[in-house]
N, C-alpha and C positions, 0 to 999 in steps of 0.2 A: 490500827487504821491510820492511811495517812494522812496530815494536815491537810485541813480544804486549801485550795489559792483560790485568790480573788481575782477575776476575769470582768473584761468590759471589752463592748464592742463597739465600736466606731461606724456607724452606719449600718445601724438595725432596721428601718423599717423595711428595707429591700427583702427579697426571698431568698438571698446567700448569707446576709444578716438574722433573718428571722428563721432559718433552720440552723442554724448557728446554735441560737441563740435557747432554740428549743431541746438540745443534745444538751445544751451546758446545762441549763435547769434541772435535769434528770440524771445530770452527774453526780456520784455520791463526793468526788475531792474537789468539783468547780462551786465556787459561789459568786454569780454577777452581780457584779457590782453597780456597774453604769452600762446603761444605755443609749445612742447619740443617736438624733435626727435633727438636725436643722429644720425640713417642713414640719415636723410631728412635736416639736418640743414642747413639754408640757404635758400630755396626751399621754395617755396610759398605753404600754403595749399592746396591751390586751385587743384595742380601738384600730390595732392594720393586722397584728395577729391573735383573730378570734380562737386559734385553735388551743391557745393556754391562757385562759381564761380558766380563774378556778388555781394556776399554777405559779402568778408572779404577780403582786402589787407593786412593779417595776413602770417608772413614767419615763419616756424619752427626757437629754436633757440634753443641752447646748453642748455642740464640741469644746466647747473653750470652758466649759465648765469642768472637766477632766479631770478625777484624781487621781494618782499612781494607784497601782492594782499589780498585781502579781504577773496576768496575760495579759495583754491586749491582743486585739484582734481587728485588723484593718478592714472594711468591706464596703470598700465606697466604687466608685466607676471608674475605668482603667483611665489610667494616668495622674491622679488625686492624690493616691499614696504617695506617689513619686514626687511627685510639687510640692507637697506640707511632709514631705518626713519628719524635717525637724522639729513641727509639733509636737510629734506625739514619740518621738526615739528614748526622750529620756523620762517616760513614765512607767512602763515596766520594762522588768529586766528581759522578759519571751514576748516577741514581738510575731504573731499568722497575719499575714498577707493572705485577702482571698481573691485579689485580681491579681491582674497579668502583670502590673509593673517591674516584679522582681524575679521573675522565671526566668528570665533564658540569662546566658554567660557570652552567648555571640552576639556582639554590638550589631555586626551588619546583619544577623536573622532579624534581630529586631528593626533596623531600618527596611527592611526589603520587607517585613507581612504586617508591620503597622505606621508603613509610611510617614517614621519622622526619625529624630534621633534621641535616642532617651536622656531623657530629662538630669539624669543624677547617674551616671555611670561609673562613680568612685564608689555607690552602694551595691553594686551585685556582686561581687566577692562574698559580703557578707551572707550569703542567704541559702538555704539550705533547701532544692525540692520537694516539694511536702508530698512525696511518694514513697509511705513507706515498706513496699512490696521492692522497691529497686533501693532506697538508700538509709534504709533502718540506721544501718551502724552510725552514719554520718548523722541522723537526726535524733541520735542519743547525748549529745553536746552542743544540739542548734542551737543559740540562743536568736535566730531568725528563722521564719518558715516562709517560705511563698507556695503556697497551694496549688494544684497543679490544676488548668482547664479540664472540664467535663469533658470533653470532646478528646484530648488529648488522653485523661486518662482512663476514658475505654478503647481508642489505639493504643496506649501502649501495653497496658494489662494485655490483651487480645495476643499482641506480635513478641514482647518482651520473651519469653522462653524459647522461641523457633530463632531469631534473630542468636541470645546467649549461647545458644547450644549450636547454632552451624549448621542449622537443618535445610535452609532457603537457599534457593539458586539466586545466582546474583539477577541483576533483573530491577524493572521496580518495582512496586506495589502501590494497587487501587483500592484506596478504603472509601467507602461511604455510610453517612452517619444520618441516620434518620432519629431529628432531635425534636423535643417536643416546647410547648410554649414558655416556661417558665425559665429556661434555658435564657432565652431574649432580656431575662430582667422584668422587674414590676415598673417600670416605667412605660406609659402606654405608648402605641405609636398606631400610623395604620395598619403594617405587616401584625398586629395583634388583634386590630380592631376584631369581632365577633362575627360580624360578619363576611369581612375576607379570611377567615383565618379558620372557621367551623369549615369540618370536611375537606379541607384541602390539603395536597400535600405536595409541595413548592420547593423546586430546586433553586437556594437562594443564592450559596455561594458556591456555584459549581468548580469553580477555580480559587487558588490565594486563601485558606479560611488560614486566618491567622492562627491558629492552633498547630496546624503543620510544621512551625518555628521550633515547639518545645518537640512534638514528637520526634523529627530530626535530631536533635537536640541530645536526648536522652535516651533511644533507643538504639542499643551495641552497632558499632561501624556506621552511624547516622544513614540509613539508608535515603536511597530515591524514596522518595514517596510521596502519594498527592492523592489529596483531602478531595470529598465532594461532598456539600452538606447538604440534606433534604428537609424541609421545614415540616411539619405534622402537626396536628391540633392534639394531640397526646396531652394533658399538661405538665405528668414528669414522666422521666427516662429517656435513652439514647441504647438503640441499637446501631451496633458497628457492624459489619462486616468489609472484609477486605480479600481481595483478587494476589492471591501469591502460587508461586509453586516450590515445588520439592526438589533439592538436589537428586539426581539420577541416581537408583536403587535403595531410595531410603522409602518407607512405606508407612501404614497410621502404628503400626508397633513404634515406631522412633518417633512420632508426633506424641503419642502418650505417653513413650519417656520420658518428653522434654517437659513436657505441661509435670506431668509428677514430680518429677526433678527438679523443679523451680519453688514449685506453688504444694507442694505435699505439703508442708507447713504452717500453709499462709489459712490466719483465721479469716480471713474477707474473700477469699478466692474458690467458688465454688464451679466444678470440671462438669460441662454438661452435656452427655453425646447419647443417648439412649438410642435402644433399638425397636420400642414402639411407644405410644401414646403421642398426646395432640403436644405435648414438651419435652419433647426430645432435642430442642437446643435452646438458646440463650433466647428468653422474653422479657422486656424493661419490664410489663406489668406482675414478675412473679419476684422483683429487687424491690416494687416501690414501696420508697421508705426505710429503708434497707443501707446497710453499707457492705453490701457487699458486691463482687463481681462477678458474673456469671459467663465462662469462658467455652468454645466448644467449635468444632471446626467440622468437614466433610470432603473429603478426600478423593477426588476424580480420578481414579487408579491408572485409567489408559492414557492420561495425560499427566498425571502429575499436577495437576492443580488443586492448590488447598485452600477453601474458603474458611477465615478463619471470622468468627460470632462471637461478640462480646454486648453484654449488656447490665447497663446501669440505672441507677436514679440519680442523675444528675444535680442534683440538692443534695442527696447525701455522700456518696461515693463518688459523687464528681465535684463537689464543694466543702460540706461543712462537715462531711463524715467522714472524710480521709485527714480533715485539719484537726480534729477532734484524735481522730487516731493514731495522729504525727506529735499532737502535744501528751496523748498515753505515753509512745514510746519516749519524747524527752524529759517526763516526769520522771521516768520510772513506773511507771502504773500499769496493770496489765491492759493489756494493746486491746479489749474488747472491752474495755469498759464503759457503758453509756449508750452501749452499738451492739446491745443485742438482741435486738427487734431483729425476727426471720423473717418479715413481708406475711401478706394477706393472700388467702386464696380461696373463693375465687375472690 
């Protein structure tokens, strides 16, 4: 068996902190160490996250109270990491990033989808995308991860195989992401408030979602492409789907090669195209909770257009379950360990 390391998380009472935080306790090689909230110091986890109760006698404690630990794992609100790195750089040797600050490598993506210039720009060389469906081998020796947007990584999971294999006409592509509340963060606002937010479902950033940065980014020949996100009272999961078509005479025989061809491997990547029942393609309520991805498309034959469906739970597979899964692969640990909850049904 192999040695536990000691893990601590840097802004746990949030919900990309506290499903973090809830994988790592049910890991057999993670032991947390520390847990940090500035509001919450003092105060038991248990007291914002009632669902592990019974599971950690773990108390928030002051950032500045920090001991070195084996992980750390950053999860504060985007651009924090980047301002105080030097806090926390030289206390453990693997450092997860679970906001935006350290994803992308192009300075001007980042000033054009979060309107400023980044903060620390001699630190993104170091940093490894915490996707390990596209850069396993490179997050076998990360000793940096920056974890990849929910939103981003049900576009790229979705397009990733069709884009590698040369199957898309050139063109652009329209994806739309129907994302659910806990996406927003546990910081209240009015777009959460209960009563605007029960039953609606709200086209927020039709244009600019800042996540469009990394998917360009990271997906083969950086295509055209352009985000539209719809808000949902859901409170986890993100269904994608996206507007593409097919090179002239390729047909769904070569969309199911490529999807095979890629992803035959992949333990989080489940292919889902059935020819009857009420789930016959990708639904976030049959991921949640889940780290997995659920991928599947439909094929407009007299025209060539292919919608291609992806869907995730955004907590897990779109935050703390793909970071979980990138620190397997840098351990050496088997890549499913901690993540093998199949989701609930009904």
């Amino acid at each position: 068996m192999s040695e536990k390391k000691t893990i601590s998380i840097v802004g746990g009472s949030g919900y990309a902190g506290g499903e973090f935080l809830r994988l790592a306790l049910q890991h057999p090689y993670l032991e947390v160490k520390q847990v940090t909230s500035r509001r919450m110091m003092g105060d038991p986890v248990t007291l914002v996250h009632p669902n592990l109760r019974g599971r950690t006698s773990l108390k928030f404690v002051d950032p500045a109270s920090l001991e070195p630990c084996d992980i750390l794992v950053l999860s504060m609100p985007h651009g924090v990491a980047a301002k105080e790195f030097e806090k926390y750089q030289h206390l453990a040797p693997v450092i997860v990033d679970l906001s935006a600050d350290f994803r992308l490598k192009n300075l001007e993506l980042y000033k054009k989808y979060y309107a400023e210039d980044h903060p620390r720009p001699d630190l993104l060389g170091q940093w490894v995308y915490g996707n390990p469906e596209l850069y396993r081998e490179a997050l076998k020796t990360a000793n940096r991860i920056a974890c990849c947007g929910c939103n981003a990584t049900a576009t790229i999971l979705g397009l990733y195989p069709l884009l590698r294999e040369g199957l898309l006409a050139p063109g652009p592509i329209f994806a739309t992401l129907m994302i659910s509340t806990s996406a927003a963060g546990a910081e209240p606002s009015l777009a959460s408030h209960h009563p605007e937010r029960a039953g609606s479902i709200r086209a927020y950033k039709p244009t600019g979602h800042r996540h469009t940065a990394e998917i360009r980014e990271n997906l083969p020949g950086q295509p055209e492409l352009y985000l539209t996100a719809i808000a949902t009272d859901r409170v986890r999961g993100i269904l994608m789907t996206a507007q593409t078509f097919l090179r002239q005479g390729l047909s769904e025989k070569d969309v199911w090669g490529a999807y095979r061809k890629v992803y035959g491997a992949e333990p989080f990547i489940r292919l889902v195209k059935l020819k009857k029942g009420i789930h016959r393609y990708p639904d976030p309520k049959v991921v949640e909770g889940t780290n997995y991805c659920e991928v599947g498309f439909e094929l407009e034959e007299d025209t060539g257009r292919l919608v291609v469906i992806s869907a995730i739970d955004n907590l897990v597979k779109g935050t703390a379950g793909h970071a979980i899964q990138s620190l397997n692969v840098r351990m050496g640990w088997p890549e499913t360990l901690g993540l093998e909850f199949t989701g609930l049904h009904p």
